[in-house]
C-alpha positions in Angstrom: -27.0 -130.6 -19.6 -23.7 -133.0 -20.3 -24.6 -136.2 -17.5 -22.5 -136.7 -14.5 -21.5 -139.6 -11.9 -22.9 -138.4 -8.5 -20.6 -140.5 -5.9 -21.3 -140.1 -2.0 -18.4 -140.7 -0.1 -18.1 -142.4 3.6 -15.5 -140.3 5.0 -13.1 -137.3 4.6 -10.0 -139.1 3.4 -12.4 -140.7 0.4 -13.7 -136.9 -0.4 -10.2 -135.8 -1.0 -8.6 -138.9 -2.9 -12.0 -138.3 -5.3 -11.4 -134.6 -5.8 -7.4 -135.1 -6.2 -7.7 -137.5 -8.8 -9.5 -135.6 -11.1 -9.8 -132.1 -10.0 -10.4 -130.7 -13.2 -13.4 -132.6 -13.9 -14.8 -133.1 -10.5 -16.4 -130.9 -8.2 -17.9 -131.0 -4.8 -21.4 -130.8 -4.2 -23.1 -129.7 -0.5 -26.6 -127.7 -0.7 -26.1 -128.0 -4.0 -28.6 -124.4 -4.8 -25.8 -122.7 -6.6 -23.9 -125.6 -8.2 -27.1 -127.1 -9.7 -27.8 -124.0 -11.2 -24.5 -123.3 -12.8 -25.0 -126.7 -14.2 -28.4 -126.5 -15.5 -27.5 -122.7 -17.2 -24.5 -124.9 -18.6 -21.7 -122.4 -16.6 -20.5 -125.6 -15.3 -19.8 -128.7 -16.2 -18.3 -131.6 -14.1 -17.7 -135.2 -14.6 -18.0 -136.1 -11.5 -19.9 -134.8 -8.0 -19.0 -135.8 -5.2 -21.3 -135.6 -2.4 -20.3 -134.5 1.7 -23.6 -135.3 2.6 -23.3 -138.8 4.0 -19.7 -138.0 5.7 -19.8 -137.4 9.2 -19.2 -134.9 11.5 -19.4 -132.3 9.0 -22.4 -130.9 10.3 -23.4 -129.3 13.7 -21.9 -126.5 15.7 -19.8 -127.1 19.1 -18.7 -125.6 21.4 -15.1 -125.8 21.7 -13.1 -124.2 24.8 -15.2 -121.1 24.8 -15.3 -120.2 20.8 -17.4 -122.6 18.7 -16.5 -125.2 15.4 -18.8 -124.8 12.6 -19.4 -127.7 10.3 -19.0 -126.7 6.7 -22.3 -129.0 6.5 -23.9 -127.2 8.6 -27.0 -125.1 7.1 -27.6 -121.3 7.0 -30.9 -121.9 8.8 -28.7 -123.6 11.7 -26.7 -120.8 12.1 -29.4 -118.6 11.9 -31.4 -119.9 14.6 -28.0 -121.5 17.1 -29.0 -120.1 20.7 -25.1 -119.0 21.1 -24.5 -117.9 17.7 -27.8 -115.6 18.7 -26.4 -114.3 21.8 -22.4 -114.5 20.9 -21.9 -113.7 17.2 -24.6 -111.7 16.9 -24.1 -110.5 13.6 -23.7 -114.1 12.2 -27.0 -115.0 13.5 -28.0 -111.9 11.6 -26.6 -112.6 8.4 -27.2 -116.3 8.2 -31.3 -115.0 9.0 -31.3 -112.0 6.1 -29.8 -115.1 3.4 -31.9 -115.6 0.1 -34.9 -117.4 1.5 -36.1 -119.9 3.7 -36.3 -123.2 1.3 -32.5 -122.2 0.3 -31.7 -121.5 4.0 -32.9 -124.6 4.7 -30.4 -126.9 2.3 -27.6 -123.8 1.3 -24.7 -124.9 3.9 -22.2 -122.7 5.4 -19.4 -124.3 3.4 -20.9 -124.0 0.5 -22.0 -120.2 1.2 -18.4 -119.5 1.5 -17.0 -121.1 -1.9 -19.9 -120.1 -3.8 -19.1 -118.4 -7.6 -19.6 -114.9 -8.2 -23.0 -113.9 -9.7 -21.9 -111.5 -12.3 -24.4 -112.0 -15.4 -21.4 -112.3 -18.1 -19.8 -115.4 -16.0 -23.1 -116.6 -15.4 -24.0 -116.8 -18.9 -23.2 -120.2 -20.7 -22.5 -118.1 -24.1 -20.2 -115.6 -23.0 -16.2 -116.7 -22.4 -15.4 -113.6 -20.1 -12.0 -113.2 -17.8 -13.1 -115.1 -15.3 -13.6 -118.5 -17.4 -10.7 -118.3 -19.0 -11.3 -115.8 -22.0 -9.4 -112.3 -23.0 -11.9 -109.7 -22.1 -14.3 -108.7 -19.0 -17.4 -107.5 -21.1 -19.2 -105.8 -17.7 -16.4 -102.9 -18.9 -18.1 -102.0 -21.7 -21.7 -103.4 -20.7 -23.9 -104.1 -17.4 -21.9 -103.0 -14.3 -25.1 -102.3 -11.6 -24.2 -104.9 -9.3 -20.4 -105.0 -9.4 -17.5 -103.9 -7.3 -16.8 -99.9 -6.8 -13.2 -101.0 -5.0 -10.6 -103.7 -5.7 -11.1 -104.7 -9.2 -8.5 -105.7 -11.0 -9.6 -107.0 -14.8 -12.6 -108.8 -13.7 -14.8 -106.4 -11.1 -16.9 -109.0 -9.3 -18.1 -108.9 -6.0 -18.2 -111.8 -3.5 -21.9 -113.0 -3.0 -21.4 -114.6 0.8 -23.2 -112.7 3.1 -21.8 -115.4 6.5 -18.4 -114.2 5.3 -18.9 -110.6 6.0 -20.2 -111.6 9.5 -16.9 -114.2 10.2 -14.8 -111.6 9.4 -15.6 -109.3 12.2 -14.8 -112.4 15.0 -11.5 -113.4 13.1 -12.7 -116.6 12.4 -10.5 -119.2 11.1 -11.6 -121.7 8.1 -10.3 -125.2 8.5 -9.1 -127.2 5.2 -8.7 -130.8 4.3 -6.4 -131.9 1.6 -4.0 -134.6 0.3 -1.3 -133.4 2.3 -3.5 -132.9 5.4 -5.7 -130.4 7.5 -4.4 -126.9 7.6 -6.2 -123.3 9.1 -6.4 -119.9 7.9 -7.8 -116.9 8.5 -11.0 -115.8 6.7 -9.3 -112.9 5.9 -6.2 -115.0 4.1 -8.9 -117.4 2.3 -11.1 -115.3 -0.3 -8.3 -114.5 -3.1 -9.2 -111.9 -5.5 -8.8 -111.3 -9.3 -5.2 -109.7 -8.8 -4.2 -112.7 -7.4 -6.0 -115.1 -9.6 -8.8 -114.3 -12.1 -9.9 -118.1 -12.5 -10.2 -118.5 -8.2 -12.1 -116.5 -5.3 -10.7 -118.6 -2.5 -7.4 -120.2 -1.5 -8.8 -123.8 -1.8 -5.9 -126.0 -4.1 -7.0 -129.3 -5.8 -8.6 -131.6 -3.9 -8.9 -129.5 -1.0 -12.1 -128.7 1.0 -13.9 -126.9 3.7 -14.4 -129.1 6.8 -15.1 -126.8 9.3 -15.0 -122.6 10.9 -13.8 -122.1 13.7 -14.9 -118.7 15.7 -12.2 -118.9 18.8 -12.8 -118.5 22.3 -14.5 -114.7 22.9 -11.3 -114.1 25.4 -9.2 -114.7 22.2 -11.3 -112.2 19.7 -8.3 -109.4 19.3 -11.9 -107.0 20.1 -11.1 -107.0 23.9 -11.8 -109.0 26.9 -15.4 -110.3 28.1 -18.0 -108.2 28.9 -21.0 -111.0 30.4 -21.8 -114.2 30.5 -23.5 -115.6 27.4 -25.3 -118.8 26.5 -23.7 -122.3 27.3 -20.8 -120.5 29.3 -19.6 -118.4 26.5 -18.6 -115.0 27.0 -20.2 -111.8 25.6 -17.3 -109.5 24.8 -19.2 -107.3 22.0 -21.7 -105.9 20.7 -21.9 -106.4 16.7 -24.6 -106.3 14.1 -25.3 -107.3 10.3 -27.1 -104.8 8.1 -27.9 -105.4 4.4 -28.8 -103.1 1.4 -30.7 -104.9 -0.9 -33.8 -104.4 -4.2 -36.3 -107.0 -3.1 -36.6 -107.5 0.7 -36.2 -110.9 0.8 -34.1 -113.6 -1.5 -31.9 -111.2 -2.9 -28.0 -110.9 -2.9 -26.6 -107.7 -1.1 -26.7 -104.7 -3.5 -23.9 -103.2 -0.4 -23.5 -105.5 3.6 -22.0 -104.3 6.5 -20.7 -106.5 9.6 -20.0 -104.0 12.8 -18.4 -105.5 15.9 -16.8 -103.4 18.7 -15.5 -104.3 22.6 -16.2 -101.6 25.0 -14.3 -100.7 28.5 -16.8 -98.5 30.1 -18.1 -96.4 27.4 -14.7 -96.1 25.3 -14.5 -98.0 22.0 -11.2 -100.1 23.1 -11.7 -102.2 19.9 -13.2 -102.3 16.5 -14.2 -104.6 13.6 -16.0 -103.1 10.2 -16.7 -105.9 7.3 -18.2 -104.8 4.0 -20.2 -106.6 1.3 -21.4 -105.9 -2.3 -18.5 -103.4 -2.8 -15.6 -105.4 -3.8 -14.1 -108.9 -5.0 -13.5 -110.1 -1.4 -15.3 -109.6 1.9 -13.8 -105.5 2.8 -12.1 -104.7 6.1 -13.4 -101.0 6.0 -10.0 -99.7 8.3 -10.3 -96.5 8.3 -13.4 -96.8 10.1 -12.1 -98.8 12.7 -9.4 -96.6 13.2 -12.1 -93.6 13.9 -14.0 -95.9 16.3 -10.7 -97.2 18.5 -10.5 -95.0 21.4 -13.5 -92.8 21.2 -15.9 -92.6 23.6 -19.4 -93.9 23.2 -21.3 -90.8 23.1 -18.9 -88.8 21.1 -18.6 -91.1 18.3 -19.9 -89.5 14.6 -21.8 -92.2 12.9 -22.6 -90.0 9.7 -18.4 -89.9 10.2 -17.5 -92.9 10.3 -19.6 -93.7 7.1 -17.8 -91.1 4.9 -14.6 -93.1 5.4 -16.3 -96.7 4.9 -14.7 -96.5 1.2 -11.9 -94.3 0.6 -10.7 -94.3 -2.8 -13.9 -96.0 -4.8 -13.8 -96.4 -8.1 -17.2 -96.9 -9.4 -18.0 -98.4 -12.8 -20.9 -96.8 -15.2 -23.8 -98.2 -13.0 -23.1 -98.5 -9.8 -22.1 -95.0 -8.4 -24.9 -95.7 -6.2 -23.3 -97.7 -4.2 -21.3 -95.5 -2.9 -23.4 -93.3 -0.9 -25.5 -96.6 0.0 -22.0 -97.5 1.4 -22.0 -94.8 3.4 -25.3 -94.8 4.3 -25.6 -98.2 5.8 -22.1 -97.8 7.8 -23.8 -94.9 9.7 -27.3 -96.8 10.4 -24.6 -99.5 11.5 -22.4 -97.5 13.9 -25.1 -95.5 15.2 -27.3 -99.1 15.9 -24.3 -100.6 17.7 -23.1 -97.8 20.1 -26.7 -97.4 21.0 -27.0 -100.9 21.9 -29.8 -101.7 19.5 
């Protein structure tokens, strides 16, 4: 393992001179369960780390005009166990509680759960110079495909590991970046990039930028429809929604295929609908064509086993994973059918 400085930084504005100065040798560290291990397998290897642990207000989650601000410090076992996460963002709560397993819950950090690496086994090993790190050829083509992506690969066919994604993308969440020219938002949707935009990047992050914090806006605000009931600490309940995941071992394993549901109701018509996928392509999924099945229907005339057979379109499966497929389908219409029944 080549040595490293470890420097811990006292604010924001130090965190962002350190990574703009060298940005090619120096990465950030949080949780630090991924990085340390891309380190140790020699995938990665950085100069410098620089720490967000000892800068403030990174962590915690507030509540902020209705919505709520996530600290990109904050850890998955936070979010998992938040009282208005819980009741609110249900399928956050839900996703953040099915991630790996407690010890990594514990330290992983939301920030860090976003901008993770993809765990494709020909990136991840320290031998093999594939697409992604800069080389002329994606071996999983010709090799190991079982966990990759069945849509959206372009070159390299990775999927993105971040299971908290899937969820945000159902509220519209908004990630909040800090950089040398300043703070800047986008949405979740705008952040993850994918390899037909860049092969060497999976988010929108430029040197010496970084996470600070997600922002889940006011439930009145979520484009899902107005509030249905009161929730916890004065926030309103405007959905239902619900995280399900697909996976070989039943706990501490990545998604083999995710699926974040969120829907408004008027009555009993669907008046709006969000469907997130995960474990099928290079970026969290916005399944669409499901949505646009569920807007408008009524309650009890909606066909879950439906609405999974459009969940992915036009897949393109590789030699191994045809499975997920069918899975994909599968755990859209355990999804639907949980939601509209209220479970």
């Amino acid at each position: 393992m080549q040595p490293f400085q470890y420097i811990e930084p006292k604010s924001l504005d130090e965190a962002v001179a350190l990574l703009a100065a060298q940005p090619g040798e120096t990465q950030l560290i949080a949780g630090g369960s991924d990085l340390l291990s891309e380190i140790k397998e020699g995938v990665a290897a950085p100069r410098r780390l620089v720490s967000l642990a000892g800068i403030p207000g990174l962590r915690g989650i507030r509540e902020t005009g209705g919505g709520l601000e996530l600290g990109a410090m904050t850890t998955i076992a936070e979010l998992a166990q938040h009282p208005a996460i819980r009741a609110c963002y249900t399928a956050l709560a839900q996703a953040a509680e099915e991630l790996a397993t407690p010890q990594i819950r514990n330290v992983g950090t939301l920030g860090g759960n976003l901008a993770q690496r993809p765990r494709c086994w020909y990136y991840r090993h320290p031998q093999t110079v594939c697409l992604k790190k800069g080389g002329d050829r994606c071996y999983a083509l010709a090799g190991v495909s079982k966990y990759l992506c069945v849509t959206g690969g372009d070159r390299c066919y990775i999927v993105h590991p971040s299971d908290t994604a899937v969820a945000l993308s159902v509220f519209d969440a908004r990630v909040e970046i800090a950089g040398p020219r300043g703070t800047r938002t986008m949405p979740i949707g705008e952040f993850f990039i994918g390899p037909g935009q860049d092969l060497l990047r999976e988010n929108g992050l430029e040197p010496g930028e970084l996470v600070t914090r997600v922002l889940l806006p006011g439930q009145d605000e979520i484009p899902l429809g107005p509030p249905l009931q009161r929730g916890v600490g004065g926030i309103s309940v405007p959905v239902r929604s619900l995280y399900l995941k697909a996976r070989e071992r039943e706990t501490g394993d990545f998604a083999l295929v995710s699926v974040a549901v969120a829907v408004a109701l008027e009555g009993d018509t669907i008046r709006q609908a969000r469907v997130c996928l995960g474990g099928v392509a290079p970026v969290p999924y916005r399944a669409r064509p499901v949505e646009e099945y569920l807007r408008g229907q009524q309650v009890a005339d909606v066909d879950a086993a439906h609405a999974g057979s459009l969940a992915l379109p036009n897949p393109r499966p590789m030699a191994d994973n045809g499975y997920k497929v069918p899975l994909t389908a599968n755990l859209v219409t355990r999804a639907v059918g949980e939601v509209m029944s209220g479970g």
